[in-house]
KOLFI-454095 format. One record per residue (C-alpha): residue number from 1; x negated, y, z. Coordinates in steps of 0.1 Angstrom, whole numbers, plus 2048, in hexadecimal, padded with zeros to 3 digits. Each point is the difference from the previous one (the first is absolute). Layout:
residues N
DRENBA rovex  c1  c2  c3
DRENBA   NUM   X   Y   Z
...
This chain:
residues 443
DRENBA rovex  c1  c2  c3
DRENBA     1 BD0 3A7 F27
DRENBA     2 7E9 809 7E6
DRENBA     3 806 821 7EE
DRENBA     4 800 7EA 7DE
DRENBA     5 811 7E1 80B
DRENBA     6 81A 7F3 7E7
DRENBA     7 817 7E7 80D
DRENBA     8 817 7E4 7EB
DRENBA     9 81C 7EF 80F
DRENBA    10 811 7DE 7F5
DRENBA    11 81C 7F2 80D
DRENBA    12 812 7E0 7F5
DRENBA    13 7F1 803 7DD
DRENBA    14 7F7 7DA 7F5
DRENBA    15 7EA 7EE 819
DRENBA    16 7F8 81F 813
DRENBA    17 819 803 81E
DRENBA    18 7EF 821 80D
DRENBA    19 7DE 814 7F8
DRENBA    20 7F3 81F 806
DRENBA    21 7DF 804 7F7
DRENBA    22 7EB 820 802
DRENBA    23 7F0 806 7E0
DRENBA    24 7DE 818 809
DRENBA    25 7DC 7F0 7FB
DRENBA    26 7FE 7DB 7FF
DRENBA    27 823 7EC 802
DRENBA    28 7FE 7D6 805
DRENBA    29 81E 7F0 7FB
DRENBA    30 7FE 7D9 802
DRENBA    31 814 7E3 807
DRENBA    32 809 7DC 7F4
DRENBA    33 80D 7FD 7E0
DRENBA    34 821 80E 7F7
DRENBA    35 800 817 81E
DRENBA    36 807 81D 7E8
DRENBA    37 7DC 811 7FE
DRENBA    38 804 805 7D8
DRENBA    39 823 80F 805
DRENBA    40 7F0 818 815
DRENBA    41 7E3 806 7EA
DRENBA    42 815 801 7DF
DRENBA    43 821 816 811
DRENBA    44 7E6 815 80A
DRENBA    45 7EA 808 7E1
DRENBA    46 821 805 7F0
DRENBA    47 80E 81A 819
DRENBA    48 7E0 815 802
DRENBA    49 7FB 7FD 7D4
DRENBA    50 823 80E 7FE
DRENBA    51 7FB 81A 81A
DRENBA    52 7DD 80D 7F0
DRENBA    53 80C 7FA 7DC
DRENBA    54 824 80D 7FF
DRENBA    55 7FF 81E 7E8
DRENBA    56 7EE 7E8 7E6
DRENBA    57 817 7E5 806
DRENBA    58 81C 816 7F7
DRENBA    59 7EC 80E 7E4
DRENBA    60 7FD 7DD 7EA
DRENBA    61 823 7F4 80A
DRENBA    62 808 81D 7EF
DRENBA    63 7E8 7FE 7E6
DRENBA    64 805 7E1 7F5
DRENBA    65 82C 805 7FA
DRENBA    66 7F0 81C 7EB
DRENBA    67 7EC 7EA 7F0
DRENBA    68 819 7EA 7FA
DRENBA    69 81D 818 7EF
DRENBA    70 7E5 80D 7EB
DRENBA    71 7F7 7DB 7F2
DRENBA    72 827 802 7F9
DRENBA    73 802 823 7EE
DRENBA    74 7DA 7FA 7F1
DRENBA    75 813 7DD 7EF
DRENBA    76 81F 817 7F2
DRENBA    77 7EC 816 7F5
DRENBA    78 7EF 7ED 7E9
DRENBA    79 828 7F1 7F1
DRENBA    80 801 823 7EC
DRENBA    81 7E9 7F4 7E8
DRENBA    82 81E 7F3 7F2
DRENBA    83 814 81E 7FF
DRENBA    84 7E4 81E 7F5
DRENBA    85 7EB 800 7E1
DRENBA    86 7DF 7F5 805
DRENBA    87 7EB 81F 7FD
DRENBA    88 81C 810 820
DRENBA    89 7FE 7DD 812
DRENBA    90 7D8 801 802
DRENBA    91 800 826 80A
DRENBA    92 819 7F8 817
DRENBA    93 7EF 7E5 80F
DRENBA    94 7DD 813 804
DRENBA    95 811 819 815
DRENBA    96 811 7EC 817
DRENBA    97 7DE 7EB 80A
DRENBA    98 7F5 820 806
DRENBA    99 81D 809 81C
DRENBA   100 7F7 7DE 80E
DRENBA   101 7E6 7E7 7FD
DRENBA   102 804 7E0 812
DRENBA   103 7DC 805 810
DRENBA   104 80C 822 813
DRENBA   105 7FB 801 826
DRENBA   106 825 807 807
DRENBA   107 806 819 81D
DRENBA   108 81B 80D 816
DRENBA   109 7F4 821 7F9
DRENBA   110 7F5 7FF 7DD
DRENBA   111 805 821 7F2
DRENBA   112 805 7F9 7DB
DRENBA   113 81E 7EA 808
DRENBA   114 7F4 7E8 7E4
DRENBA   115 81A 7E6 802
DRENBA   116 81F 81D 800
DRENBA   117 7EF 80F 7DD
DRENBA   118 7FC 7D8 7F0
DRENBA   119 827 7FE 80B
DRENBA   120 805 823 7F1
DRENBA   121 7EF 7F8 7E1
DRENBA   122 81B 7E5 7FF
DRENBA   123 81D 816 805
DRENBA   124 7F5 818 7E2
DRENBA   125 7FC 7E6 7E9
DRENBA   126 825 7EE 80C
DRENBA   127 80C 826 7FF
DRENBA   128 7F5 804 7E0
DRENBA   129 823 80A 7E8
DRENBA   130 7E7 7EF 7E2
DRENBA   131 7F8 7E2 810
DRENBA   132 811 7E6 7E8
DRENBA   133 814 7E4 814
DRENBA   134 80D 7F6 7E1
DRENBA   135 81A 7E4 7FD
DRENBA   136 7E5 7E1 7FB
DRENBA   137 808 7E5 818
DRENBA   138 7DE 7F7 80B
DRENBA   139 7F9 827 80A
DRENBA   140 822 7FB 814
DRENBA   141 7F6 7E2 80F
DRENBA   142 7DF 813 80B
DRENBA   143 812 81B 80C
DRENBA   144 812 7EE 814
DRENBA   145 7DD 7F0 80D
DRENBA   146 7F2 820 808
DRENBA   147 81D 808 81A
DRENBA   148 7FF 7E0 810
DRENBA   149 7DA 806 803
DRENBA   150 80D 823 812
DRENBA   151 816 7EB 818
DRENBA   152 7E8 7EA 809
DRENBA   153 7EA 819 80B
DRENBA   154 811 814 814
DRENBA   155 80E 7E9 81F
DRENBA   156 818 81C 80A
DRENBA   157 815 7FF 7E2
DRENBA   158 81D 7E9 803
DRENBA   159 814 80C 7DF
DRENBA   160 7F5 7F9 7DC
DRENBA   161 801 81F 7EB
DRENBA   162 801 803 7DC
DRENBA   163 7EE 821 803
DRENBA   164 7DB 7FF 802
DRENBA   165 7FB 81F 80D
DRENBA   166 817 7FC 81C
DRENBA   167 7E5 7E6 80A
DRENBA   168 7E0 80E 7F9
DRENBA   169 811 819 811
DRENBA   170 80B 7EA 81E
DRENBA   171 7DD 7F3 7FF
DRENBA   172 7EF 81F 808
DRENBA   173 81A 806 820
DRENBA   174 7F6 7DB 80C
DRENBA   175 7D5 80B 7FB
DRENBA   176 806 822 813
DRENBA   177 818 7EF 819
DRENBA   178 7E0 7E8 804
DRENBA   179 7E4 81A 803
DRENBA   180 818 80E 819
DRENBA   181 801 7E1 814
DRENBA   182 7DC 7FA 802
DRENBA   183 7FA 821 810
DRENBA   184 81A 7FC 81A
DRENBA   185 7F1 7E2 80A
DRENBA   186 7DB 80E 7FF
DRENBA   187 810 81A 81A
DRENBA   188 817 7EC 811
DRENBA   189 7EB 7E3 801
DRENBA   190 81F 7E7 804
DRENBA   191 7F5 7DE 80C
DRENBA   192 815 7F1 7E3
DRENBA   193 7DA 801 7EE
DRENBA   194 7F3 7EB 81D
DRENBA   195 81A 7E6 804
DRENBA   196 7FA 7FA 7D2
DRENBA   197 7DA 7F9 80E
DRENBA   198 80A 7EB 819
DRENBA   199 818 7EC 7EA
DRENBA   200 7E5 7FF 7E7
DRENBA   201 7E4 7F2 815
DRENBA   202 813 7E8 81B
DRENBA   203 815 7F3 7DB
DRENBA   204 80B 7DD 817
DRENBA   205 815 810 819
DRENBA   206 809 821 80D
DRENBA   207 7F4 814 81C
DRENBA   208 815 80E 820
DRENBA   209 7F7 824 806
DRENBA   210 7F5 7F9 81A
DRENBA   211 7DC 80F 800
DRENBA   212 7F0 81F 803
DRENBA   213 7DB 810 7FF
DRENBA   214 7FC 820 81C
DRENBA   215 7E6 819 7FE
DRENBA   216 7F8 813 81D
DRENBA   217 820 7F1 814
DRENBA   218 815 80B 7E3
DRENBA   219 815 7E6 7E9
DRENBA   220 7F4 806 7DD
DRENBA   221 820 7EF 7EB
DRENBA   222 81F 815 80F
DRENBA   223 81B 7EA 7FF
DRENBA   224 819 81A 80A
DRENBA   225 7F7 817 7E2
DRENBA   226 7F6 7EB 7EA
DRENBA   227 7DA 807 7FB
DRENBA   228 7E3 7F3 7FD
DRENBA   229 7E8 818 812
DRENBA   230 7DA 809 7F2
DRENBA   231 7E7 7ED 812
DRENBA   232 7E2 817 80A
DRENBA   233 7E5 7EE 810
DRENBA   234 800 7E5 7E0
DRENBA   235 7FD 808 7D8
DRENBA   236 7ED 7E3 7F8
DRENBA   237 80D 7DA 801
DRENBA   238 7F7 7E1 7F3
DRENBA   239 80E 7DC 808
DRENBA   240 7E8 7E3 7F6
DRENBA   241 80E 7DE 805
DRENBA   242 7E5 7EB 7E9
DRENBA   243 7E1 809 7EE
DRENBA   244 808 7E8 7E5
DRENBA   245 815 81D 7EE
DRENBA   246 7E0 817 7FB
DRENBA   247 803 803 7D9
DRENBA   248 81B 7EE 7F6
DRENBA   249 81A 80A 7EB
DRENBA   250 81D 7EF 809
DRENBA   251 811 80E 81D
DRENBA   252 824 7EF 802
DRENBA   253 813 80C 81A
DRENBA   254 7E3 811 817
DRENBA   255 804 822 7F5
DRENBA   256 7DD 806 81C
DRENBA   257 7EA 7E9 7E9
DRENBA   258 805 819 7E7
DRENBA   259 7FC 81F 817
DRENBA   260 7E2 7EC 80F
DRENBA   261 7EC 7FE 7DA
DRENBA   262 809 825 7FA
DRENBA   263 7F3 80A 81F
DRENBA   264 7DD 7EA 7F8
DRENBA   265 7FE 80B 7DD
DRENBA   266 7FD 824 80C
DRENBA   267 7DC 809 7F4
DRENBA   268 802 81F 81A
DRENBA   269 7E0 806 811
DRENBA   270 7F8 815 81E
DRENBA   271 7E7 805 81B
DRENBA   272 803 7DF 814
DRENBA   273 7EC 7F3 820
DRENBA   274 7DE 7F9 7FB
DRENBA   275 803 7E2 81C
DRENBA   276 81F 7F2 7F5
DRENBA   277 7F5 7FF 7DE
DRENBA   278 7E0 7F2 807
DRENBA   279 817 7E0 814
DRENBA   280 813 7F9 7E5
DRENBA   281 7E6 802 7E6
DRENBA   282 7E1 7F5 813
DRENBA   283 80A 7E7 81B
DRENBA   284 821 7F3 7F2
DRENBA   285 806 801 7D9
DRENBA   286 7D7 7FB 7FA
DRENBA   287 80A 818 7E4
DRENBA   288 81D 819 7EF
DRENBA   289 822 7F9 7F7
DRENBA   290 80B 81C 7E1
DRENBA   291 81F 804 7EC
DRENBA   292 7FA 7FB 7D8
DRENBA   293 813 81F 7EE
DRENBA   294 7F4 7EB 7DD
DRENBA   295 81A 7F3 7EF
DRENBA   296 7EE 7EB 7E7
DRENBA   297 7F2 7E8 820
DRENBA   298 816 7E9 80F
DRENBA   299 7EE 80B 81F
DRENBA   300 817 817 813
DRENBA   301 7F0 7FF 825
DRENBA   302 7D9 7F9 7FD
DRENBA   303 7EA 7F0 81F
DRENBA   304 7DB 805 7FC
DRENBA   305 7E8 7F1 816
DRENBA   306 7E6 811 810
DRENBA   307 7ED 7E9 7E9
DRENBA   308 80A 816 7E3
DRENBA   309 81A 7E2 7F0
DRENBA   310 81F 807 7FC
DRENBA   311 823 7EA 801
DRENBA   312 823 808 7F5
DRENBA   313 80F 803 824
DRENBA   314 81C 7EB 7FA
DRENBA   315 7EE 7E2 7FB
DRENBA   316 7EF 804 821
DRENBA   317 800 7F2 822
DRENBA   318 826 80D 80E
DRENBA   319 7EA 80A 827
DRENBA   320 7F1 818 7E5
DRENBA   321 81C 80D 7F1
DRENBA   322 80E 809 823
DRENBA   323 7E1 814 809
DRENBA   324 805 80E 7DC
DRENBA   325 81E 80F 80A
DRENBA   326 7FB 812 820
DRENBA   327 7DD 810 7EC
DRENBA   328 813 80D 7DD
DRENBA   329 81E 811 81D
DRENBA   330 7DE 80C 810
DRENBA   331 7EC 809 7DF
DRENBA   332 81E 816 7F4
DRENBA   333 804 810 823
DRENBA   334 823 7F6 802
DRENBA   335 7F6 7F6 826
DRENBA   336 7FF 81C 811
DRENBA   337 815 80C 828
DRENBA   338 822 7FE 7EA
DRENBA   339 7FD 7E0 7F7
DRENBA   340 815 7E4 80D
DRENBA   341 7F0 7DB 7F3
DRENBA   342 819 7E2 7FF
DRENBA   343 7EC 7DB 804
DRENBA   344 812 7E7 801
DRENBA   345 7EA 7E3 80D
DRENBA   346 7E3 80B 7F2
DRENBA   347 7EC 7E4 812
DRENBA   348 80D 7E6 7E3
DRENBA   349 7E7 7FF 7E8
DRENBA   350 7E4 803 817
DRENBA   351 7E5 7EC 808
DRENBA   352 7FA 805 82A
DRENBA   353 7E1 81A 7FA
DRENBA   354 814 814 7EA
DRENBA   355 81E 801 816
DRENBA   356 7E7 80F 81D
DRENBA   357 7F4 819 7E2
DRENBA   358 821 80A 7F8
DRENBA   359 80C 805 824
DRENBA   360 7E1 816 7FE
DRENBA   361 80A 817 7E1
DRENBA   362 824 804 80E
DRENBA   363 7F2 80F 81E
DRENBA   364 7E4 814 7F5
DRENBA   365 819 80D 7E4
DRENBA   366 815 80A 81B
DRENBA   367 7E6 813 814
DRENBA   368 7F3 812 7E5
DRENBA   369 818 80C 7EA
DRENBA   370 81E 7FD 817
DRENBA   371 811 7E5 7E8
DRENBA   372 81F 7F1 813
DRENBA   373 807 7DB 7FA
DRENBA   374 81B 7E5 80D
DRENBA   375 7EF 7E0 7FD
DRENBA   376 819 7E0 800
DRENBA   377 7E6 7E0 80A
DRENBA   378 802 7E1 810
DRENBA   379 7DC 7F9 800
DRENBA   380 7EC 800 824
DRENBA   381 7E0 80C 7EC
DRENBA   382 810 81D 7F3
DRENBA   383 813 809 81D
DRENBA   384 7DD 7FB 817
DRENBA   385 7ED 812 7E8
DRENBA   386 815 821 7FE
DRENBA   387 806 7FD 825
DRENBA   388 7DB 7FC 809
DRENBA   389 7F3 81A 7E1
DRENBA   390 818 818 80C
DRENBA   391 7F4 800 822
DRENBA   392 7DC 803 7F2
DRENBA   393 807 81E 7EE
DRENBA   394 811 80E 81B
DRENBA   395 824 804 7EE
DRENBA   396 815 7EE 810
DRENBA   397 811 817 80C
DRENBA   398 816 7F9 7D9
DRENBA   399 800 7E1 807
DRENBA   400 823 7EB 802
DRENBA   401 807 7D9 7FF
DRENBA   402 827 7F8 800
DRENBA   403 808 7D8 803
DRENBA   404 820 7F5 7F3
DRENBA   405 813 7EB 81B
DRENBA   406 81F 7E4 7F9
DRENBA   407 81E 80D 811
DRENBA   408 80D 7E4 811
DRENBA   409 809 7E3 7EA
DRENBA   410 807 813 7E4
DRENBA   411 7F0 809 7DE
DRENBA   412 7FC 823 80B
DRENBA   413 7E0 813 80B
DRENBA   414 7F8 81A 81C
DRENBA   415 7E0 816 7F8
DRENBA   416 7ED 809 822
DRENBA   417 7E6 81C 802
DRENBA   418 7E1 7F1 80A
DRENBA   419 7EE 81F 801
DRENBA   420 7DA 7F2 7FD
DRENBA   421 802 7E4 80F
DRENBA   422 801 7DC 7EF
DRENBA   423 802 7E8 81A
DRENBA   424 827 7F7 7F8
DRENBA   425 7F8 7FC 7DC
DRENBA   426 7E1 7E5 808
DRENBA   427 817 7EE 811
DRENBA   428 81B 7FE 7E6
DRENBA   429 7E2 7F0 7E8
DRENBA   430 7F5 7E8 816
DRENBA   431 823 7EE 7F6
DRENBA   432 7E9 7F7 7E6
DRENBA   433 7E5 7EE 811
DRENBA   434 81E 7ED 817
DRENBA   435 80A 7F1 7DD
DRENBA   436 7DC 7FA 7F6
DRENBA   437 803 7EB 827
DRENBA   438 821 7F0 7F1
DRENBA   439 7FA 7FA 7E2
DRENBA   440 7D9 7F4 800
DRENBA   441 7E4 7F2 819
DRENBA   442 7E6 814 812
DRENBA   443 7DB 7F3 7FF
């Protein structure tokens, strides 16, 4: 076994019956249609994401709760103009923007403890023998506004109080029970965080823990202790399922079309390879794809020709835009020995050329900077080409095809190592020319 072999296991999740796929160099996975390859590909990007991202993850879910009480407090804050004189209001008001403005970069170790002063400010003014309730009934009615406000933001109250104190107080128990929480789970790593991911991305159904990733033989999500382990070997990943999302705003459900852009827009340079460089630029692209920082131009991602014209990438050819992608991830050097690269059949938008071109690039990207992919494909160019490149370049010794196999007469798929050879997966495509027999007449 390979020192930096990484493993991922599926049983009985959808389609996939069984899979265990090693995960070091180059990884095929193809089959027919429905045979469970983007499960794989997706479950997979997901587990690894949440693995390498897990202290930030816990950071915004906890950030944005923050975020979210201090809307709340932010919006009571401003009913007092109808209980303090103007001149007091206004001062008032200045000094609690300046405990909190909405634009801070929350933390969980902030040391000014900015949201705890804006509730304090609160509390003094509350606590305040001269602040006037008086006896009007539309300052009692907003009185009473301003504590429901409290309840509502503070889930773990389940009593209405007449005392606002006692909830601003309460409130500020519930924030440092919260801070508390999140850096439990950044020690503790509970796989609670990775099962909200999972629900997240696979929204249609739920998933059977029944998976797993191993690094060096050992099971990186302990199930007896609840923990999601670090991964070593992999900090970088990146799950491209269409190059049609390459500056597009809209992101619906696919949280990795977002990550995807943010990861493209990253105007990060570093010293890259002359030769690959030279590929993509020279015998590929015939030019230089850029990102746009201007916000004025409607031009986000620029593509200019080694003809010196340039054309707003999203209006181009979408073989372009999938060459586009793998150069910006290279530009920015986010490809490096760390990375693991998700494709899910990348062959799509292709013309035949540029599928043998791109087989190319995945292997030379391999062999020189040590990026890891797991290629799912069902095309016999693409799965030629990376055989044949591979052997060329003399790495195949990365090299892994896995063909997903019906179990019996089921709906169910078996995933068999193949190591490099591609014999059994020609065979399951020349289904295709039997129906071509079938269905049409031979000259």
């Amino acid at each position: 076994m390979n020192k930096n072999q990484i493993n991922i296991e599926l049983k009985n999740i959808r389609s996939v019956r069984d899979a265990n796929i090693i995960l070091d160099g180059i990884t095929v996975i193809t089959g027919e249609n429905g045979s469970g390859k983007s499960t794989i590909s997706k479950l997979t990007y997901h587990l690894f994401r949440t693995s390498i991202e897990f202290e930030k993850i816990v950071e915004s879910n906890l950030e944005d709760e923050l975020r979210r009480i201090y809307r709340s407090i932010d919006q009571l804050s401003k009913e007092l103009e109808y209980f303090l004189d103007k001149d007091e209001y206004s001062k008032f008001r200045i000094s609690f923007r300046n405990f909190y403005r909405s634009d801070n970069q929350l933390s969980l170790f902030e040391e000014d403890n900015s949201i705890f002063s804006a509730i304090d400010a609160l509390i003094n003014i509350f606590a305040n023998e001269n602040f006037n309730l008086h006896k009007n009934p539309q300052l009692q009615q907003r009185l009473k506004r301003i504590k429901i406000i409290l309840n509502n933001s503070n889930p773990r109250v389940d009593f209405e109080s007449n005392d606002i104190i006692e909830l601003l107080l309460a409130l500020k128990e519930y924030i440092t029970e919260q801070i508390q929480h999140s850096l439990n789970y950044k020690e503790n790593r509970p796989l609670s965080i990775l099962n909200d991911k999972l629900e997240e991305a696979f929204y249609d159904s739920s998933i059977p823990n029944t998976f797993n990733i191993s690094e060096y033989g050992v099971p990186i999500i302990d199930r007896d202790k609840n923990k999601l382990l670090p991964i070593h070997s992999i900090q970088r990943v990146a799950y491209i399922d269409t190059p049609m999302i390459i500056g597009i705003d809209f992101y619906a459900e696919r949280a990795h079309w977002e990550e995807i852009n943010e990861l493209i827009s990253n105007k990060k340079t570093f010293k890259s390879n002359s030769e690959l460089d030279s590929i993509f630029k020279n015998e590929i692209l015939k030019g230089d794809v850029s990102y746009d920082e201007n916000e004025i131009s409607s031009q986000t991602f620029i593509y200019k020709r080694d003809d010196g014209k340039e054309f707003d990438l999203l209006e181009c050819a979408t073989g372009l835009k999938s060459f586009s992608l793998l150069q910006l991830l290279f530009k920015n050097g986010f490809l490096n020995n760390q990375t693991l690269l998700i494709i899910d059949e990348p062959e799509v938008h292709l013309h035949p050329q540029w599928i043998v071109e791109y087989a190319r690039l995945i292997v030379l990207l391999n062999k020189h900077l040590g990026v890891k992919f797991l290629i799912a494909s069902h095309n016999p160019d693409m799965i030629s080409a990376i055989k044949y490149i591979s052997k060329k370049e003399n790495s195949s010794k990365d090299l892994n095809f896995y063909l997903a196999t019906k179990y019996k007469n089921t709906y169910t798929y078996n995933y068999k190592n193949l190591g490099i050879e591609i014999e059994d997966i020609f065979s399951s495509f020349n289904i295709a020319l039997e129906r071509i027999d079938l269905y049409g007449q031979s000259e």
